[in-house]
C-alpha positions in Angstrom: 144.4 120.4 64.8 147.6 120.3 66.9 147.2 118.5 70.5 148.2 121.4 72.0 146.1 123.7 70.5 143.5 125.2 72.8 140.5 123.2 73.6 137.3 125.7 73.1 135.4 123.8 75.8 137.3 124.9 78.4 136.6 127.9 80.8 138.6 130.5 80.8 140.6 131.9 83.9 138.3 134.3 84.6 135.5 132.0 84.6 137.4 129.6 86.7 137.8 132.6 89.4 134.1 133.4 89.4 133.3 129.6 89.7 135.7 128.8 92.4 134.3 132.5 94.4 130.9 130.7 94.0 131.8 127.5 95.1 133.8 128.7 98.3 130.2 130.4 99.0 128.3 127.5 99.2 130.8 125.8 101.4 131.0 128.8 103.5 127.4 129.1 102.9 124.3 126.8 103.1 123.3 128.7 106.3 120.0 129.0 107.5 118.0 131.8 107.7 115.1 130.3 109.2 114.6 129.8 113.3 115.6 126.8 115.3 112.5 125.1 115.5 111.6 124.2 119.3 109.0 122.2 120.4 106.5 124.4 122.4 105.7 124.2 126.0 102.6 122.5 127.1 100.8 121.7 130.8 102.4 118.3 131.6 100.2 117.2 135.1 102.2 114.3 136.9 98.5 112.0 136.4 95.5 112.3 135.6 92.9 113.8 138.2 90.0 111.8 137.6 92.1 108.1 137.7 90.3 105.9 139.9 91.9 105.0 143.2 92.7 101.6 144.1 90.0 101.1 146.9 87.6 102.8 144.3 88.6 100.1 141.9 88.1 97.0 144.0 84.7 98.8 145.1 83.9 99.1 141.5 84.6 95.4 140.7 87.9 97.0 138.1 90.3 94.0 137.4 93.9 94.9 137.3 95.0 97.3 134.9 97.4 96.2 131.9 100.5 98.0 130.9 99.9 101.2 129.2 101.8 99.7 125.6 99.5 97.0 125.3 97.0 99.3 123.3 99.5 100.7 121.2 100.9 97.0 119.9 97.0 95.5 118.5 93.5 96.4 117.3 92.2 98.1 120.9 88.5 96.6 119.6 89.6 93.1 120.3 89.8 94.1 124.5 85.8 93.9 123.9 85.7 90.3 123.2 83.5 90.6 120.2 84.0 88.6 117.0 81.8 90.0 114.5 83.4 93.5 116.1 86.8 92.7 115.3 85.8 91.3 112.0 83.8 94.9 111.0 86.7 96.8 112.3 89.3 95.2 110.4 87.8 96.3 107.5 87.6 99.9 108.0 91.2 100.3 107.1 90.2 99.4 103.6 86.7 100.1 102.8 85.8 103.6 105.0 86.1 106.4 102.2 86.9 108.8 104.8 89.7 106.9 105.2 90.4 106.3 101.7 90.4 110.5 101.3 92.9 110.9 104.1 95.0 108.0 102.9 95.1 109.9 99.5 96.0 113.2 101.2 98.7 111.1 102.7 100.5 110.5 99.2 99.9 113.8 98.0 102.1 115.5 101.1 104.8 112.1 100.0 104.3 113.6 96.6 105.0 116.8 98.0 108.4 116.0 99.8 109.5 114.4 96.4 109.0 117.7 94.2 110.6 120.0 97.2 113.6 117.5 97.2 114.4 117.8 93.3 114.7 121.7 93.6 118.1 120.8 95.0 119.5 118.8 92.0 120.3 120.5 89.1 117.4 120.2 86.2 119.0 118.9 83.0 117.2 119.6 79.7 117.2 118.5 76.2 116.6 120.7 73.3 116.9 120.0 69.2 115.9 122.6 66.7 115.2 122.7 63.0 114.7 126.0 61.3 114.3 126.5 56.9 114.0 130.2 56.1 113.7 132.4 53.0 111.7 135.5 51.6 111.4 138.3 49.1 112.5 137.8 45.6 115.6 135.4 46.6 115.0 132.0 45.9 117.8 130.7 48.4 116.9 129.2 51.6 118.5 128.7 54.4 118.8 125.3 56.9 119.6 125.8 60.3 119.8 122.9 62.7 120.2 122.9 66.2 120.5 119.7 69.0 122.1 120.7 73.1 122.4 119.9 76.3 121.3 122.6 79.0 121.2 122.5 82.9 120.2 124.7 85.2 121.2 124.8 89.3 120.2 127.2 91.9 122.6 127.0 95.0 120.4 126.6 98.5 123.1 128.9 99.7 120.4 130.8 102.2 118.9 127.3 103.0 115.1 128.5 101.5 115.5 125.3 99.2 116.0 122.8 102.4 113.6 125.0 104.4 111.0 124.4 101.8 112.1 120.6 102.0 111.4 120.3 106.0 108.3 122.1 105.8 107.5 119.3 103.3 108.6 116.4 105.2 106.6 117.8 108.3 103.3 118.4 106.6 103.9 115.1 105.0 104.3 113.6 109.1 100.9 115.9 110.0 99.1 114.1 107.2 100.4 110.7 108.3 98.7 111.7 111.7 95.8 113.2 110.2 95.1 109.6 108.3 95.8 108.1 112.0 93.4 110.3 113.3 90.7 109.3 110.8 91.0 105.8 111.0 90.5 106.0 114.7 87.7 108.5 114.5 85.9 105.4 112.1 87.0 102.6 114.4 85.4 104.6 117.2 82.4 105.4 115.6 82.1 102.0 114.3 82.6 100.4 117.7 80.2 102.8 119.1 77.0 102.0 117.0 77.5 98.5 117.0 77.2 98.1 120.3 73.9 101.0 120.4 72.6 98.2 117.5 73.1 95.5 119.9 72.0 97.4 123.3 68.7 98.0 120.6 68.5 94.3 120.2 68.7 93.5 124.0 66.0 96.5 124.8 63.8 94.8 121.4 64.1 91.4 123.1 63.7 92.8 126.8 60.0 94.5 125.2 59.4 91.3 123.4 59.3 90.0 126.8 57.5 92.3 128.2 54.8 92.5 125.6 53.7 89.2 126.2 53.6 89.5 130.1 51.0 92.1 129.2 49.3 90.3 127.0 48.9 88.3 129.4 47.5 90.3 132.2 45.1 91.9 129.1 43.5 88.8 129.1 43.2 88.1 132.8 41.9 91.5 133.1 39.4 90.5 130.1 38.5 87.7 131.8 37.6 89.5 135.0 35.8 92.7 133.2 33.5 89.6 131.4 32.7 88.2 134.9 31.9 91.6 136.3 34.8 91.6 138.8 36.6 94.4 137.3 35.7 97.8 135.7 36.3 98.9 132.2 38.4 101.1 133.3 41.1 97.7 133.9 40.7 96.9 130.9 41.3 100.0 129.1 44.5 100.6 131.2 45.7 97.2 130.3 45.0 97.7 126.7 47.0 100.9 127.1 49.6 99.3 128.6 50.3 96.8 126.0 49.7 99.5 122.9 52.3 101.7 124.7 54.8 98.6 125.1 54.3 97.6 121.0 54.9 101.7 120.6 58.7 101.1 121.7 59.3 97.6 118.9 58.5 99.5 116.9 60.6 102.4 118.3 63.3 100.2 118.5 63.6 98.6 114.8 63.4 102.3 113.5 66.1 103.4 115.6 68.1 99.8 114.9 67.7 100.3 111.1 69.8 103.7 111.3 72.5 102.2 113.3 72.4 99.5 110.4 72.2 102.1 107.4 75.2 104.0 109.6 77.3 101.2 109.8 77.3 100.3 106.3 78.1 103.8 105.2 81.1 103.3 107.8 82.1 100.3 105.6 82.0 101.9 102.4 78.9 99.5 101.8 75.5 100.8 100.1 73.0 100.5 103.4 70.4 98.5 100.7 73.5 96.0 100.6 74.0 95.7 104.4 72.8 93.4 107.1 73.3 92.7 110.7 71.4 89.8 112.1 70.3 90.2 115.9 72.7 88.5 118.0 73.3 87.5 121.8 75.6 90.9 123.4 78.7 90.6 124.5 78.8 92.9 127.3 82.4 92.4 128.2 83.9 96.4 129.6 87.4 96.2 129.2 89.6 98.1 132.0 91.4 101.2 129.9 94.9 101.8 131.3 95.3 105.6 131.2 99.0 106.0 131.9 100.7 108.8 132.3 100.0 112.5 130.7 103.3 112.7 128.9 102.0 109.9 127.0 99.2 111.4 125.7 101.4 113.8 123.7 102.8 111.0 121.6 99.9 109.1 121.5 97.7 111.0 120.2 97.1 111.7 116.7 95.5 114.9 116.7 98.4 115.7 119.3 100.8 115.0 116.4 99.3 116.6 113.6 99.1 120.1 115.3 103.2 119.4 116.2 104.1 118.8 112.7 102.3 121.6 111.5 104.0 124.3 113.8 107.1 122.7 112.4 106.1 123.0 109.0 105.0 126.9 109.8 108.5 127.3 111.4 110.1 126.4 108.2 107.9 129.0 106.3 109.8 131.6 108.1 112.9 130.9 106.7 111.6 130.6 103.2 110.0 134.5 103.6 114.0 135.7 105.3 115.7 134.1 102.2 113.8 137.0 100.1 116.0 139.0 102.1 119.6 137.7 100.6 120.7 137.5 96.5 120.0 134.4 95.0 122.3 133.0 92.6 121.9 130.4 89.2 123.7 128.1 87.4 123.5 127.7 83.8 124.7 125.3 81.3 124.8 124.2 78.3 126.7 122.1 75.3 125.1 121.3 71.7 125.7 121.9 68.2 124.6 123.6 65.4 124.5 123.6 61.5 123.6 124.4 58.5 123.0 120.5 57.1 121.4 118.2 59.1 124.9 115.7 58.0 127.5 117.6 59.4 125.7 118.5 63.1 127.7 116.8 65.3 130.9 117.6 63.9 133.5 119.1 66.2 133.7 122.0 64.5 130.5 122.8 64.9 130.2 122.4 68.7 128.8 125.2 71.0 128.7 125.8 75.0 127.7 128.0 77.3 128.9 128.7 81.2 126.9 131.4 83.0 126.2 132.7 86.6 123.5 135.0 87.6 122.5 137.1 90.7 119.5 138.8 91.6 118.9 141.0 94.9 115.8 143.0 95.3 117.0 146.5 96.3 113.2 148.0 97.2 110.2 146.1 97.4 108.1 148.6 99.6 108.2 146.2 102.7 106.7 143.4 101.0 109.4 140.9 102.3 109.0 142.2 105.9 105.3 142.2 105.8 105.7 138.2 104.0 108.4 137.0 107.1 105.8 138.7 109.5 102.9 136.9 108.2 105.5 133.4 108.8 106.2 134.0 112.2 101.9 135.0 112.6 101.2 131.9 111.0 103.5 130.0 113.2 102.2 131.7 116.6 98.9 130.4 115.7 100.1 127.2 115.0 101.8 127.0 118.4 98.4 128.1 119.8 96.6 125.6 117.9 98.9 123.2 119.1 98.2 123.9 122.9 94.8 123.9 122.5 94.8 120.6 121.3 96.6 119.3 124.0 94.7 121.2 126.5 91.5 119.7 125.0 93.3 116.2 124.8 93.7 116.2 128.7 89.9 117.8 129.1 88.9 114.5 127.3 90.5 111.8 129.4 89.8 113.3 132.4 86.0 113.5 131.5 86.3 109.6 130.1 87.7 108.9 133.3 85.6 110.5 135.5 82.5 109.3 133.5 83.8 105.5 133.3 84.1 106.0 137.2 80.3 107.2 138.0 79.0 104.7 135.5 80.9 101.6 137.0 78.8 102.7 140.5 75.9 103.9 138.6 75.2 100.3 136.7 75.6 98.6 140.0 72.7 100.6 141.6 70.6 100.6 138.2 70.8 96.4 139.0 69.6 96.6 142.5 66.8 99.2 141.3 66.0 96.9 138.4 65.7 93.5 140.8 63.8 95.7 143.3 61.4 96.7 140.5 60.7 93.4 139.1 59.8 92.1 142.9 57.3 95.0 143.3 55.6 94.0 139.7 55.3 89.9 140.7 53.9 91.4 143.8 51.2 94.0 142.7 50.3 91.5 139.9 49.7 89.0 142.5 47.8 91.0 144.6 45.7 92.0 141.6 44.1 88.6 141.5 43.8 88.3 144.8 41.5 91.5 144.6 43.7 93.1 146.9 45.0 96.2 144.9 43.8 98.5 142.0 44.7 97.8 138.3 46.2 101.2 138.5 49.3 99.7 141.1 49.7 97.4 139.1 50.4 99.6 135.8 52.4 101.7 138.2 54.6 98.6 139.0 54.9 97.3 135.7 56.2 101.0 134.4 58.5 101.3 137.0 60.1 98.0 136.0 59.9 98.2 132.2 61.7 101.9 132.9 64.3 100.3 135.3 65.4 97.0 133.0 65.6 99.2 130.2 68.1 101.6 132.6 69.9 98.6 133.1 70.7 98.3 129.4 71.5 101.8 128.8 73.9 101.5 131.9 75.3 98.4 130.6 76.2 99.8 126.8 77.3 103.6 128.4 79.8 102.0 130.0 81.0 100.2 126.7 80.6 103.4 124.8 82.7 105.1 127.4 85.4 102.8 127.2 85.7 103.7 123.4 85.9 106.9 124.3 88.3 106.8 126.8 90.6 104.5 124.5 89.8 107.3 121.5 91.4 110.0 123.9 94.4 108.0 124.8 95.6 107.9 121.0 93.6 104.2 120.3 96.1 102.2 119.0 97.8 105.0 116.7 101.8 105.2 117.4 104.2 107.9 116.2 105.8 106.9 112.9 109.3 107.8 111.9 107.8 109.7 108.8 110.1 110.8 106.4 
């Protein structure tokens, strides 16, 4: 064949036209159909209501608050002082299942983004083909062998392709926060019941206590029925007294044992496997710097899922409005064929194929109106999801505030109540064996104290509790990451 003979591969002019008219489109092209995504408007209050003032906090015996960054940089458990705490919590990340779903959530959205991504490329194809035929009284048969290349390429020319690809890449960023958001959720209610185990062990070894001080008076008040100085009636009382005080152990271990079992779940341990010795309680209440409110909108996990998601609803709109425009496809292919496998790839037996295709829907009955109108829908109540949240999110800290505040004041008098009661019952109990007072003041005053030391406690871990809370509502130690 002559070198300037025609090459059979090449388009023709007419082809070349239509290519270059498509071409010129996508450069011209490659709009958007979809809406500028803005973030929506939310109440921003300068500060927060219920932060305590500075003469409230020297009142309340508050220590100096630390910047407002230093919960976002480590584990916010360590600010309770607690070893075995920090030890337990560190291991959330790994073993809490709940976690564990959420984590694999996470990859499937990253999975996601990947497959949204490759509808932009082209999709390349290999095909190969080996056909023997024959029939009726002929004896012949025929080979036919076949072996191309095809590929395949739909121009985002309307932008539904990268509009599916956003709406990826924010789901992907609301799953990121959602796995935030879960881990925090287990921190907190890890944090939580450990310290409700540990105010169970300080109540158990406050009754312990307790239980032997009554013994005690049980057998003074024994020995004084036996000498005929006191009635049965004593007696019975103190017997009550002491059955009543062994009522609450045992109260006590049950209620321990399901902070136990609930713990070990938290871990992704069997609660048969699980163990928490009794230990001394560190009741350390760390001082939670609130900030700012802007803050909380980036803090906050929850926050940042609900965002993402209006974005990612956003984007959906633009997907439904591309129905509205042609959509156009690239095809391709080279190969050959034959009839002997041999002589396949022979020139002479080359084939290709250039073709471009358009499709417009002319009448669909309103579908693709009703579709874009179900987007934007969709995205309204994503936008109203999204304020609620953050409405709610500023509900929270202000009751964690205000609740930290009454409690600080509220242990304080719960102490003085407490030492009050416990100098009434060495009193009364005194005055018992001095045959000065009833047996029945004397149960009165040893109630009143039991009741008031065990206050105390419950003061003591509210406050800790609280302080979880509070640091839960702030966004923990979650920061905004740069996603993908």
């Amino acid at each position: 064949m002559s070198k300037h003979a025609s090459n059979p591969l090449r388009p023709t002019p007419r082809f070349q036209s239509i290519a270059l008219a498509v071409l010129t489109a996508l450069a011209a092209g490659g709009c958007a159909v979809g809406p500028a995504y803005k973030l929506p408007e939310t109440p921003s209050p300068a500060a927060f209501k219920e932060t305590a003032s500075d003469a409230e906090k020297a009142a309340a015996g508050w220590t100096a608050a630390a910047p407002a960054d230093t919960l976002e940089r480590g584990p916010w458990w360590q600010l309770f002082g607690d070893p075995l705490l920090n030890q337990l919590a560190e291991s959330i990340e790994v073993s809490n299942q709940n976690v564990a779903a959420a984590a694999a959530n996470y990859a499937q959205a990253r999975a996601l983004v990947g497959e949204q991504r490759a509808a932009l490329f082209p999709a390349v194809d290999l095909n190969g083909s080996a056909t023997r035929s024959g029939g009726g009284g002929d004896t012949r048969t025929a080979s036919q062998y076949r072996a191309n290349i095809g590929a395949s390429w739909e121009p985002d020319i309307w932008g539904k392709l990268r509009a599916g690809t956003n709406s990826a890449k924010a789901s992907l960023q609301a799953s990121a926060a959602d796995l935030a958001a879960a881990r925090l959720s287990a921190q907190g209610e890890l944090a939580t019941n450990y310290f409700q185990l540990r105010q169970a062990d300080a109540e158990k070894a406050l009754l312990d206590a307790t239980t032997e001080g009554y013994e005690r008076v049980l057998q003074i008040t024994q020995n004084r029925f036996d000498a005929g100085v006191t009635t049965k009636s004593d007696l019975l009382q103190a017997q009550t007294q002491l059955a009543n005080a062994r009522i609450d152990q045992v109260t006590l271990v049950r209620q321990r044992a399901t902070l136990e079992h609930a713990i070990a779940v938290l871990l992704g341990k069997a609660a048969s496997d699980f163990a928490l010795a009794p230990a001394p309680w560190n009741m350390t209440v760390p001082d939670v710097p609130a900030g700012v409110p802007s803050t909380l909108l980036q803090r906050r996990p929850d926050i940042a899922s609900a965002e993402r998601s209006v974005a990612a609803a956003n984007e959906q709109i633009g997907i439904a409005r591309a129905a509205y425009f042609p959509s156009l496809n690239l095809t391709g292919s080279y190969g050959y064929g034959a009839n002997a496998a041999s002589g396949l790839f022979n020139a002479s037996n080359s084939l290709w194929s250039l073709g471009l295709s358009a499709a417009q829907t002319l009448f669909d009955a309103g579908a693709t109106k009703s579709r874009v109108a179900g987007a934007e829908a969709s995205r309204d109540a994503a936008i109203a999801r999204y304020r609620q949240t953050v409405l709610t999110a500023f509900a929270d800290v202000e009751n964690q505030l205000s609740a930290t505040r009454a409690l600080a004041t509220q242990q304080d008098l719960r102490r003085i109540a407490s030492e009050a009661a416990d100098q009434v019952e060495a009193q009364m109990l005194n005055r018992y064996r001095a045959g000065q007072v009833s047996y029945t003041d004397v149960v009165t005053a040893q109630t009143t104290a039991l009741t008031a030391r065990r206050a105390l406690v419950q003061s003591q871990v509210d406050r800790q509790t609280t302080a979880i809370a509070l640091i839960q509502s702030l966004g923990g130690g979650w920061h905004a990451a740069s996603g993908e």
